[in-house]
C-alpha positions as CSV (number, residue, x, y, z in Angstrom):
1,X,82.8,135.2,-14.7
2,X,86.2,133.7,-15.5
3,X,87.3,136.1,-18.7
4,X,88.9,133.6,-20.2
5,X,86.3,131.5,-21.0
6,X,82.9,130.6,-19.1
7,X,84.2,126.8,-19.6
8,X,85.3,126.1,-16.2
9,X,81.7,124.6,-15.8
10,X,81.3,121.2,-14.6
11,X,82.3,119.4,-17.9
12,X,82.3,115.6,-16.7
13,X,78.8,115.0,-16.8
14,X,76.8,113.1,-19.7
15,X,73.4,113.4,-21.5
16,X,71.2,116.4,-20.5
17,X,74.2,117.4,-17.8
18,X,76.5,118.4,-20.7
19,X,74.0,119.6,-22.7
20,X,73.0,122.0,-20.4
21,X,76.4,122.9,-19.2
22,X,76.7,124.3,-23.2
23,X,73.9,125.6,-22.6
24,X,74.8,128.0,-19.9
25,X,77.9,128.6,-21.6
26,X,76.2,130.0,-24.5
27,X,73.9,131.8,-22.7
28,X,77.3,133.4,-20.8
29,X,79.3,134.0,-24.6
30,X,75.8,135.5,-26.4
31,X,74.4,137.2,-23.4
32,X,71.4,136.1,-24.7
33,X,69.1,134.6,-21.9
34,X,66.9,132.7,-23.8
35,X,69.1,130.3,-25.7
36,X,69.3,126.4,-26.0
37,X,71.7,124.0,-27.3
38,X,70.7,120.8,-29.0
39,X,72.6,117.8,-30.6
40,X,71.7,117.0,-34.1
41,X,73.4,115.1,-37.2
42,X,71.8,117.6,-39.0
43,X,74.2,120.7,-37.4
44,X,76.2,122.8,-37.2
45,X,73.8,125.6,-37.3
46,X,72.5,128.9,-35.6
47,X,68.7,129.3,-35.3
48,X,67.0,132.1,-33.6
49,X,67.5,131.3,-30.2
50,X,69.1,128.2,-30.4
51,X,72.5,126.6,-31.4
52,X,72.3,123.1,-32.8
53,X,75.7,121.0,-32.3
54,X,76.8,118.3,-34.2
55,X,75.7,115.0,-33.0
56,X,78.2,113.1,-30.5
57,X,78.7,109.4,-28.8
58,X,78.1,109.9,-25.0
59,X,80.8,106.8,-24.8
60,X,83.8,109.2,-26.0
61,X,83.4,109.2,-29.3
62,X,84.1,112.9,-29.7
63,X,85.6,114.5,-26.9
64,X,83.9,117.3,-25.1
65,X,86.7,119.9,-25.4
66,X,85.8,119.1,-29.5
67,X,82.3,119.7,-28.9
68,X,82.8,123.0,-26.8
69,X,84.9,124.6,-29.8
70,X,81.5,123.5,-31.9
71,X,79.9,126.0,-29.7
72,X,82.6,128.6,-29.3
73,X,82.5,128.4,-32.9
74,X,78.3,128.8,-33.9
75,X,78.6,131.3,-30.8
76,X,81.0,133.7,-32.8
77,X,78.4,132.8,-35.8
78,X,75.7,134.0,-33.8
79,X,77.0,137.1,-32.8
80,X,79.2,138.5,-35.4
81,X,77.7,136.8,-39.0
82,X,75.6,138.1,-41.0
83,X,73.8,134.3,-41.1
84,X,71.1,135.9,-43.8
85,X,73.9,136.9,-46.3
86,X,75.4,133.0,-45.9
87,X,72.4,131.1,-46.3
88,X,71.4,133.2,-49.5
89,X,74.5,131.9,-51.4
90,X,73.2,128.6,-53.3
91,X,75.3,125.4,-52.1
92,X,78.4,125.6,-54.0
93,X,82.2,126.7,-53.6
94,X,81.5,130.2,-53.3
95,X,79.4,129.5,-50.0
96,X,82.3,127.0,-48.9
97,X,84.8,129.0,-49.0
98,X,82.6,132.4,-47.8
99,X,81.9,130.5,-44.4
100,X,85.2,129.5,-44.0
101,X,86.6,133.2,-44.4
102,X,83.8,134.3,-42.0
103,X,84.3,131.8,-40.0
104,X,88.0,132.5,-39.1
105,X,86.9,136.2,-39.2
106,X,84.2,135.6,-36.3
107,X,86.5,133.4,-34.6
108,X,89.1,136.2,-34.0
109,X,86.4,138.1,-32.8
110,X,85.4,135.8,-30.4
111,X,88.8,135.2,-29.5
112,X,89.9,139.3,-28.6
113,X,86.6,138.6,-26.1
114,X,87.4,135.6,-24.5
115,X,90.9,134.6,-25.2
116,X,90.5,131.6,-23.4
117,X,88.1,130.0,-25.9
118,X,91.9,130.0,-28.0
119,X,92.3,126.0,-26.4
120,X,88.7,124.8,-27.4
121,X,88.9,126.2,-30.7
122,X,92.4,124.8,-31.1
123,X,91.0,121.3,-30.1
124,X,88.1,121.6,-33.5
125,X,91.0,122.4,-35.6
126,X,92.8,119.3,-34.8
127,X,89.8,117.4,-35.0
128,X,88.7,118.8,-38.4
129,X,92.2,118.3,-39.7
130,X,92.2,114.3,-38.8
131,X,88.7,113.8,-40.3
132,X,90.0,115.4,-43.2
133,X,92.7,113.2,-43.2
134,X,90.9,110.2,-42.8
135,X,88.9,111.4,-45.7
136,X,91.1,113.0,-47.9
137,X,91.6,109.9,-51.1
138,X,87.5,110.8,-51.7
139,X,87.7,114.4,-51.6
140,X,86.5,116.2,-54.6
141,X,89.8,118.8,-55.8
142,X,87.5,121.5,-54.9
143,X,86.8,120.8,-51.6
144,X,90.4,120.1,-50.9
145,X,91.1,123.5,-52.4
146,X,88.7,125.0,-49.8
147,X,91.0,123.1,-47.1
148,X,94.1,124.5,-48.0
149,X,92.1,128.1,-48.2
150,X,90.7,127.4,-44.5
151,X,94.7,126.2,-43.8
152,X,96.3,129.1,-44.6
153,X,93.8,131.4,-42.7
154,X,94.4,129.7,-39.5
155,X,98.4,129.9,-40.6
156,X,98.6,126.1,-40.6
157,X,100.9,124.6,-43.2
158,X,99.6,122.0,-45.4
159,X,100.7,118.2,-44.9
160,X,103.0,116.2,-46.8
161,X,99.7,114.6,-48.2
162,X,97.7,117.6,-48.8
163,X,100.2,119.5,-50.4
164,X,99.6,118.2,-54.0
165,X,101.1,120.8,-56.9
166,X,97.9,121.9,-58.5
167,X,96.7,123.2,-55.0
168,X,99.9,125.1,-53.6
169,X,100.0,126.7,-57.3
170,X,96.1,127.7,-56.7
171,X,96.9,129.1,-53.4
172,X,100.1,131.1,-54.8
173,X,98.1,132.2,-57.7
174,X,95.9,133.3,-55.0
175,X,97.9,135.0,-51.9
176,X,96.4,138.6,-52.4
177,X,93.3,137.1,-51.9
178,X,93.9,135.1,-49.2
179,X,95.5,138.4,-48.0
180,X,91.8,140.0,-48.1
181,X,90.3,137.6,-46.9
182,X,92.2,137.5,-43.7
183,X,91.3,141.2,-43.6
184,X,87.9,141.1,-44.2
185,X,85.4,143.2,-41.5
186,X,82.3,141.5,-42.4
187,X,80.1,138.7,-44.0
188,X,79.3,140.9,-47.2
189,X,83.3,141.0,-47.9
190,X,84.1,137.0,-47.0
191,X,81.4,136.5,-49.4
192,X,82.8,139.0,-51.9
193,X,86.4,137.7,-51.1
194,X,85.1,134.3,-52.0
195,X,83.7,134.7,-55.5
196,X,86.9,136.6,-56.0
197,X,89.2,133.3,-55.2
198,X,86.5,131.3,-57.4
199,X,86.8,133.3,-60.1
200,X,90.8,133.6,-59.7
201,X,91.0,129.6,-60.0
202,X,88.5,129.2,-62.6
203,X,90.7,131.5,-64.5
204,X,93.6,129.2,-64.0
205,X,92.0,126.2,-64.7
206,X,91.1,127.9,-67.9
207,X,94.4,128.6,-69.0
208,X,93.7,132.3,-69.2
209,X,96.5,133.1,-66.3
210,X,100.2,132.6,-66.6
211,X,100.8,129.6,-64.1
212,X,103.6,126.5,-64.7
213,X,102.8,124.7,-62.1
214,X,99.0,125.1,-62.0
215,X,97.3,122.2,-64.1
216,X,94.5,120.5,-62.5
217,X,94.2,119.5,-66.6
218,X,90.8,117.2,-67.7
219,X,91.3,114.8,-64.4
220,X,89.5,117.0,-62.4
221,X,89.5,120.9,-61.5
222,X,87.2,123.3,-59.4
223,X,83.9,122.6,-61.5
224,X,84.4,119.2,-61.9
225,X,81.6,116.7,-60.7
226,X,83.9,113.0,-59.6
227,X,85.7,112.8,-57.6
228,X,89.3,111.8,-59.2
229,X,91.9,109.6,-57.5
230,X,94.2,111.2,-55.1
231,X,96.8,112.2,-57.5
232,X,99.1,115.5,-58.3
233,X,100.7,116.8,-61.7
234,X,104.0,117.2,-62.4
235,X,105.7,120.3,-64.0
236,X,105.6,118.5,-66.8
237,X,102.0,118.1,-67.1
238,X,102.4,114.4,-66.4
239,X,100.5,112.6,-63.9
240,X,102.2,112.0,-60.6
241,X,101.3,109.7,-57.5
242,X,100.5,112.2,-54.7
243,X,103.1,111.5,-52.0
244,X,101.7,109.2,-50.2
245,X,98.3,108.6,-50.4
246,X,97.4,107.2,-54.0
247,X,94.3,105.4,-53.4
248,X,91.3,106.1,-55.4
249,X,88.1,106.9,-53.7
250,X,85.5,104.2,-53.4
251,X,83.3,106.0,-55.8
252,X,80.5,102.6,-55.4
253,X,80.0,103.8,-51.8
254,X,78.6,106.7,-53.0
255,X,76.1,105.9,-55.4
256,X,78.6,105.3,-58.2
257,X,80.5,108.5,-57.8
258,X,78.4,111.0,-57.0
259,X,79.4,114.0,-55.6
260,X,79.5,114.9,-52.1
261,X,78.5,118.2,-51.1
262,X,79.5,117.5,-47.6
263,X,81.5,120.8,-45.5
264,X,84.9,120.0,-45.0
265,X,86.7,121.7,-42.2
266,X,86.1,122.8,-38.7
267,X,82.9,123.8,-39.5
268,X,81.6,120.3,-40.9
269,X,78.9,118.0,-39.6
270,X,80.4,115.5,-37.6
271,X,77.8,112.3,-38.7
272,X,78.9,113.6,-42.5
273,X,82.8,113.4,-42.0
274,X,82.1,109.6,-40.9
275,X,83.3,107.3,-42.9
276,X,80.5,105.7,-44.9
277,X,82.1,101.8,-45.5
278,X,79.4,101.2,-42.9
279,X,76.2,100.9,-44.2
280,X,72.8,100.9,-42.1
281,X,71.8,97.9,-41.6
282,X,68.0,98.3,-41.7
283,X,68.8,99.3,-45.3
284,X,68.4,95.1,-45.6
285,X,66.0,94.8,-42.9
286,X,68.4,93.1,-40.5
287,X,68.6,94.5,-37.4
288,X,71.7,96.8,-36.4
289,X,74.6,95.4,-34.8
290,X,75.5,97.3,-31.6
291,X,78.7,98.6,-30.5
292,X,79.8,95.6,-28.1
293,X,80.3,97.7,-25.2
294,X,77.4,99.9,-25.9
295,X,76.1,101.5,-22.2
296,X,74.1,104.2,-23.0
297,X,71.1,104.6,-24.9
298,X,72.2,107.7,-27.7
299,X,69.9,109.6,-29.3
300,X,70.1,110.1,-32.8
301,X,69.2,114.3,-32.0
302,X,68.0,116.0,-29.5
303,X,67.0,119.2,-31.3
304,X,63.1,117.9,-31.2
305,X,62.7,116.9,-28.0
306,X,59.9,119.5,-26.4
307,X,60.2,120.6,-22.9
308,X,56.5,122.3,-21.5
309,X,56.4,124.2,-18.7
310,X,52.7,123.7,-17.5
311,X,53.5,125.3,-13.9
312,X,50.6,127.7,-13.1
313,X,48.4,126.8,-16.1
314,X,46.2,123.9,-14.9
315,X,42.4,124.5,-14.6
316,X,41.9,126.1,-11.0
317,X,38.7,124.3,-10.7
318,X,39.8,120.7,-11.7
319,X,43.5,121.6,-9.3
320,X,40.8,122.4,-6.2
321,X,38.9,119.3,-6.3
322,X,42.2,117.7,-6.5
323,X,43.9,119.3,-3.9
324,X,40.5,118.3,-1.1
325,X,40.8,114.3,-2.3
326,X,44.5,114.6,-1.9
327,X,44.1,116.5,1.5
328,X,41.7,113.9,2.8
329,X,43.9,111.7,2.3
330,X,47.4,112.6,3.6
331,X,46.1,115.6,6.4
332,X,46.8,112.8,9.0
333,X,50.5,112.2,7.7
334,X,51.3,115.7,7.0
335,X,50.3,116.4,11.1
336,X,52.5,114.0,11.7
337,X,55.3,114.4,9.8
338,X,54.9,118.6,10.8
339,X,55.4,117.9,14.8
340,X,58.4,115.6,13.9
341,X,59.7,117.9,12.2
342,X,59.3,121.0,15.0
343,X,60.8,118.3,17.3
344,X,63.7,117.6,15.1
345,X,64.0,121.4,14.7
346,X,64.3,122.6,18.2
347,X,66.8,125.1,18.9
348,X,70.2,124.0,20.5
349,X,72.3,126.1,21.7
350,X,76.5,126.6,21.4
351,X,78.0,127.0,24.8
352,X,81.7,128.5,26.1
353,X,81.0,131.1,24.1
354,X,83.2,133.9,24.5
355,X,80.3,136.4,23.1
356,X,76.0,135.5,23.1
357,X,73.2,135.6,25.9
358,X,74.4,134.4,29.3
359,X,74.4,130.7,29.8
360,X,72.7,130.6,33.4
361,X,74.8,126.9,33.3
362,X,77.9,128.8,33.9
363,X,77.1,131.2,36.2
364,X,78.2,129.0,39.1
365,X,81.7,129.0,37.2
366,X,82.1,132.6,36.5
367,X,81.7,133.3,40.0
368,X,84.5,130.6,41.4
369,X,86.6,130.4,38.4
370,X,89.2,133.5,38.2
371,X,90.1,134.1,34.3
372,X,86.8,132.4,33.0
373,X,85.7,134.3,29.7
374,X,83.2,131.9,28.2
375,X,80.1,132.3,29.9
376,X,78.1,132.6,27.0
377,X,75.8,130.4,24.5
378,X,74.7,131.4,20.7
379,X,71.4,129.6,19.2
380,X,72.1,126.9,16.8
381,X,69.0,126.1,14.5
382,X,69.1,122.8,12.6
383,X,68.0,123.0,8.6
384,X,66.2,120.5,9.0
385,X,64.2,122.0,5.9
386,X,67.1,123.3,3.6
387,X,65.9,119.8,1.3
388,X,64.6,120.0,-2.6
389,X,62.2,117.3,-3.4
390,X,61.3,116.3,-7.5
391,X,59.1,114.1,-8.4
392,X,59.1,112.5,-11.5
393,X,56.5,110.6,-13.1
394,X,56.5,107.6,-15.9
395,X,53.6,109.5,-18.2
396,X,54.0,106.1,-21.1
397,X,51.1,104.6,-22.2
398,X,50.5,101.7,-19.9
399,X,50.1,104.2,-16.9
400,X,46.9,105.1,-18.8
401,X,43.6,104.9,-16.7
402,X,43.6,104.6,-12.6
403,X,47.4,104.1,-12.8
404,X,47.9,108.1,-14.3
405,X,44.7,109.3,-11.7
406,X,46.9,107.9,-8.8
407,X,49.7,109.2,-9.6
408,X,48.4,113.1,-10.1
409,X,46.4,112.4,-6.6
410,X,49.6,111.2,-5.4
411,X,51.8,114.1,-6.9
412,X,49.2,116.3,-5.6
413,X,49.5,115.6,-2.1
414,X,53.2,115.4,-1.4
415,X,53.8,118.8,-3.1
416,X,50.5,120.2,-1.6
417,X,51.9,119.6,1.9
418,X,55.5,119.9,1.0
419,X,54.8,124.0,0.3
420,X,52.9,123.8,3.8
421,X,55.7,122.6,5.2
422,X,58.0,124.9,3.4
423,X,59.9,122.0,1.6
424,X,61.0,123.4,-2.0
425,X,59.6,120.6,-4.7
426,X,59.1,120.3,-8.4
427,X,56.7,117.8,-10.5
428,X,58.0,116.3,-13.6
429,X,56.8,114.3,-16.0
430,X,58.2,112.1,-19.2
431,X,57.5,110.4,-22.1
432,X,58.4,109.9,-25.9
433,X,56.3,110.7,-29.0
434,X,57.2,109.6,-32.4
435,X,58.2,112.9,-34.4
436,X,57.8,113.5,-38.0
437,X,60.5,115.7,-38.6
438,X,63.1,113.4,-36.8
439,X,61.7,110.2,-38.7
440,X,62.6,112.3,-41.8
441,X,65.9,113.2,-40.2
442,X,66.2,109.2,-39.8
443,X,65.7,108.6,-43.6
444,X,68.1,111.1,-44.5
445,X,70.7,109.4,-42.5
446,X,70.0,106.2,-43.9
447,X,69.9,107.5,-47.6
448,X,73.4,109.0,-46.9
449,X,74.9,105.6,-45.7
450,X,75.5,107.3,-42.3
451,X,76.4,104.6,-39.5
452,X,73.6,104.4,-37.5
453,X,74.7,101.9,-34.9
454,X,75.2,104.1,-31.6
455,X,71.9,105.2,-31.9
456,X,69.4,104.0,-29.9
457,X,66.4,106.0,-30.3
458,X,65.3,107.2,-33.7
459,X,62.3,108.2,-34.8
460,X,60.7,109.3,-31.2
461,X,61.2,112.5,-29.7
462,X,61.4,112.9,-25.8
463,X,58.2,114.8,-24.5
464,X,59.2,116.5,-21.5
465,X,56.6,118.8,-19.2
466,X,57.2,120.6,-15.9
467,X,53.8,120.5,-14.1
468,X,55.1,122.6,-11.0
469,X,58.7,124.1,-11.3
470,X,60.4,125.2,-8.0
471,X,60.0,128.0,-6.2
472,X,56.3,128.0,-7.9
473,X,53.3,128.7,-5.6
474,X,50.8,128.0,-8.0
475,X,50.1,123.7,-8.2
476,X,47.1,123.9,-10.9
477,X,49.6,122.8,-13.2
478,X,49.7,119.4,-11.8
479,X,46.4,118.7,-12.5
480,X,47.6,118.5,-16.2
481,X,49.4,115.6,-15.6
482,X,48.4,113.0,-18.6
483,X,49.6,110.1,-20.5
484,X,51.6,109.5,-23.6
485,X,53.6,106.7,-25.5
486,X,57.0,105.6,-24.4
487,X,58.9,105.7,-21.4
488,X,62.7,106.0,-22.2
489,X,64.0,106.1,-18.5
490,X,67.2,106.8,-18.3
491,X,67.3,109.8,-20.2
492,X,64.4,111.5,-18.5
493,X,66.3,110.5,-15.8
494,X,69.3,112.7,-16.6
495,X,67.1,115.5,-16.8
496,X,65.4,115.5,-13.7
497,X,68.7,114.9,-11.8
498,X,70.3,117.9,-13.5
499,X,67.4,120.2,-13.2
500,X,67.6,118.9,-9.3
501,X,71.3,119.5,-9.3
502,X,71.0,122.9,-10.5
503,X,68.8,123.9,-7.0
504,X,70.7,125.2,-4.2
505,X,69.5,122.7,-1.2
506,X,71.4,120.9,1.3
507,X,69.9,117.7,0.3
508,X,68.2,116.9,-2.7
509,X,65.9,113.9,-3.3
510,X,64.3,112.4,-6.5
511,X,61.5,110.2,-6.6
512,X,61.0,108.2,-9.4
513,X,57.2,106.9,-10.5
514,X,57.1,103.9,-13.0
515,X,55.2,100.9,-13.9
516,X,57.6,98.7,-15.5
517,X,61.2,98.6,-17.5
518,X,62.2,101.4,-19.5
519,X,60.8,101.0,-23.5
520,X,61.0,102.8,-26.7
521,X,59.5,101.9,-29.6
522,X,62.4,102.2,-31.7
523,X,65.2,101.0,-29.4
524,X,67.0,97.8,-28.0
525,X,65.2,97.2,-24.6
526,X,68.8,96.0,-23.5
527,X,70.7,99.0,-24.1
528,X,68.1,101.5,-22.5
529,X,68.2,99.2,-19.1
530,X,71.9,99.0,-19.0
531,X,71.4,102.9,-20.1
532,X,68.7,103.5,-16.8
533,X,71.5,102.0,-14.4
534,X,74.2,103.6,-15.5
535,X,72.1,107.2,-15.0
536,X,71.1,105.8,-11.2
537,X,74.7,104.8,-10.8
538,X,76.2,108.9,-12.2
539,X,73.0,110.4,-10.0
540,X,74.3,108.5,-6.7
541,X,77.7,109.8,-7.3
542,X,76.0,113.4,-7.7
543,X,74.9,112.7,-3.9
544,X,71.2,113.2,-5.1
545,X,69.5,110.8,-2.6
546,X,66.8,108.6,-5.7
547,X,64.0,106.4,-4.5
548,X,62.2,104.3,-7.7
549,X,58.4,104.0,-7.2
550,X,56.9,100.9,-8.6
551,X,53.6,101.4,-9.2
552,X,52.3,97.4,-9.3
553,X,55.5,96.5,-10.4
554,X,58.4,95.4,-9.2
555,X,60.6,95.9,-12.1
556,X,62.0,99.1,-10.0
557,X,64.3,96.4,-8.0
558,X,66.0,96.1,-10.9
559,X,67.3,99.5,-11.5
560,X,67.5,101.6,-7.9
561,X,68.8,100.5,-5.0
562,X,66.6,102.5,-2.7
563,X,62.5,101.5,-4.0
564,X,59.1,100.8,-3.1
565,X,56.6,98.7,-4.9
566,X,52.9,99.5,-4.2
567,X,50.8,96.3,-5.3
568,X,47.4,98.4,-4.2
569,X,46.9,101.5,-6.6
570,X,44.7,103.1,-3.2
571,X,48.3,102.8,-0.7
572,X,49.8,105.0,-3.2
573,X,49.9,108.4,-1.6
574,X,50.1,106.8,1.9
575,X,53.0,104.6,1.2
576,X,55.2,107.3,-1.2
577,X,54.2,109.9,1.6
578,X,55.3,107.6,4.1
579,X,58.6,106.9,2.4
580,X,59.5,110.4,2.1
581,X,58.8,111.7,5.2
582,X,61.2,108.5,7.0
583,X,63.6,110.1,4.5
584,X,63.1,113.9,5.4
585,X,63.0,112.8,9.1
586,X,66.9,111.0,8.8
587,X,69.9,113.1,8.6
């Protein structure tokens, strides 16, 4: 493991790649098996067993390095934070500012471990200071305050912008504070450090310490409610323009000034530090206006998408009868494709060898050729079988009926003979559900004025199951294969390829089932098919050899290059068990 930081994962991959390239690295930084990451507006946060990252645009709209300090970042939360302790504090300053001392108290932490982590968290500082710049004219005083605080932990010096009179006086007022909390050795003393600084500038606000230049006056101070316009006082206690940045905030874009409890800093929620000039547009029941070069089909989280593992826990007697239908059908093909494959795997041999088993070839030359030393030949066995097959199946609604039926026969039977023929092979399935949670997750958005338009799926979570895994023996699982809503393609897509990626194989091939274009019930149809061939298009480059199944449909022309549309639901297993075989039979 590279001691530096586990980062030197593959990083240049998009959807469920990336996502589960944090995943590993969390796993590596928490030595904690077990645990997930997941995108959501709703984070930062550390669950039990799972880290929740800030939502992101898959187009570039946050780079990744950004999005790997998020983790580095919860990581160090997750490991050295008392998270009890911080979520008891009610939402005010106090628990601000006690998460941003813990937070650069974790970080160095984290840091002494894997030094290298140093770049990725530099990255989320730069980030969080240019959204705070972006936002600074609507900032509440107190949250600026808690800024400066997180600025003068990290030892950054305050811009031109941000360093208004009232807030460098708080901070001077403050330094032996600041000079605990940069010594503080656990959650209990950030928190206790916090309501400390609190108290300390309440104090000054009050007039009950000695401070000239501290006078954040009736404008606005650390308990005020509006936010005030982006102004400083003088020494003189009259009111100054601050530097240069003297707009007012646009206090009707936020429900006629009401305050914003959003974090500021590294530690923020990245949908919350957008600005909100853009308002959802289904807030006046007009569609939304995509982003003109919009590719990809983003969800709005991933942190409720369900992924079953159903391998081994199908009903035995239901996976038998199964099994002898699919048998019956495909023992023929499976002969055939068996004494191909012994052909194909016949041992050759490596001759003028200067070590092995005598080649009887060149005796005739040993015995006539002075000096010869390479009468010898060494076996070489083709791996003809060193291949990992998935299979992934369209579970949406309108593969209800014989359509599903044929398609668990069909699944049966290729990785019924596959294991036979000792081929490695996992069965997938996809489809999306509308979730309750995430519809409310929706709502909030839209309540908050959050801009909405990269988001192509909503309200629907992705419903993910893994009817046979590899290395599995036991197929009942597949016998569980059933039907749902949706059929967001591309995404499901992503998944398989990555879980196929992950398998050690020289080849690996992925077979896609479906009976028609990709569809959500909450998404532009457009953006998920320019979405599912952008996925075939990254998944080629992987070298994962893809084959799209159309079961009475010819819609998979459209999308993979490599396809098969079956217009007679009985040639299923025939044809698909046909196809692969061709394709396990070329090199």
């Amino acid at each position: 493991m590279n001691a530096r930081h586990p980062a030197h994962l593959q990083r240049d991959t998009q959807g469920f790649a990336f996502e589960s390239t944090l995943g590993k690295i969390a796993r590596v930084l928490t030595g904690q098996y077990g645990v997930t990451v997941v995108f959501s507006p709703d984070g930062p946060r550390v669950e039990p067993g799972r880290i929740v990252i800030p939502d992101y645009e898959a187009n570039g709209g946050v780079e990744r390095d950004v999005l790997i300090g998020h983790l580095d970042l919860l990581v160090a939360r997750a490991k050295h934070a008392s998270l009890a302790q911080l979520d008891a504090l009610p939402a005010s300053i106090t628990a601000k500012l006690a998460q941003v001392i813990d937070d650069r108290r974790v970080c160095a932490q984290l840091l002494d471990e894997y030094p290298g982590a140093r770049w990725f968290i530099g990255k989320l500082r730069a980030h969080a200071a240019e959204r705070v710049r972006q936002r600074w004219p609507t900032l509440h005083w107190r949250d600026r305050l808690a800024w400066l605080v997180e600025r003068a932990l990290w030892d950054e010096a305050p811009t031109r912008t941000e360093a208004s009179h009232s807030l460098l006086a708080a901070l001077h007022a403050a330094q032996d504070l600041l000079h605990e909390a940069r010594a503080s050795g656990s959650t209990a003393r950030s928190i206790a450090v916090a309501r400390d600084l609190v108290a300390r500038v309440r104090s000054l606000s009050a007039g009950d310490a000695n401070n000239m230049m501290f006078t954040a006056g009736p404008a606005e101070d650390i308990d005020t409610e509006t936010a005030a316009s982006s102004a400083t006082f003088g020494d003189d206690d009259t009111l100054l323009p601050d530097h240069d940045d003297a707009a007012p905030p646009a206090a009707s874009e936020h429900g006629g000034g009401a305050p914003s409890n959003d974090a500021i800093g590294m530690g923020q929620t990245l949908a919350d530090s957008e600005t909100t000039s853009h308002r959802d547009a289904h807030d006046t029941g007009a569609p939304i206006a995509r982003p003109a070069r919009m590719r990809l089909s983003i969800p709005l989280a991933t942190e409720f998408d369900v992924i079953a593992d159903l391998t081994g826990q199908g009903d035995s007697a239901a996976w038998r009868a199964l099994r002898a239908q699919a048998r019956a059908d495909t023992a023929p093909l499976k002969e055939k494709l068996e004494r191909a494959l012994s052909v194909d795997e016949r041992i050759r041999w490596r001759r003028e060898q200067e070590r092995g088993e005598i080649d009887r070839t060149a005796l005739a030359k040993l015995a006539t050729t002075p000096g010869y030393r390479t009468p010898f030949r060494t076996q070489r066995a083709a791996k003809g079988r060193d291949v990992a097959v998935t299979l992934l199946i369209d579970r949406s609604g309108s593969m209800a009926g014989r359509k599903i039926e044929l398609a668990r026969l069909c699944a049966s039977a290729l990785c019924d003979a596959l294991t036979q023929l000792s081929f490695d092979c996992e069965v997938l399935g996809y489809c999306s559900l509308e979730a309750e949670p995430m519809k409310r997750l929706y709502e909030r958005q839209r309540a908050a004025g959050a801009d909405l338009r990269r988001y192509n799926r909503f309200v629907e979570r992705l419903d993910l199951k893994v009817y046979k895994r590899f290395g599995a023996t036991d197929l009942s699982g597949i016998a569980e294969i059933d039907c749902g809503h949706e059929n967001p393609d591309g995404e499901a897509l992503a998944w398989a390829a990555t879980r196929l990626a992950d398998h050690p194989a020289a080849r690996r091939i992925l077979m896609v089932f479906s009976d028609g274009y990709p569809s959500t019930g909450d998404g532009d149809p457009q953006v998920l098919r320019s979405d599912l061939r952008e996925r075939v298009a990254a998944i080629a480059k992987r070298g994962i050899e893809l084959v799209g199944i159309g079961v009475l449909t010819d819609a998979v022309e459209d999308f993979y290059p490599r396809n098969v549309v079956v217009s007679r639901l009985a040639e299923l297993p025939s044809t698909v068990f046909s196809v692969l075989s061709a394709m396990l039979l070329t090199r």
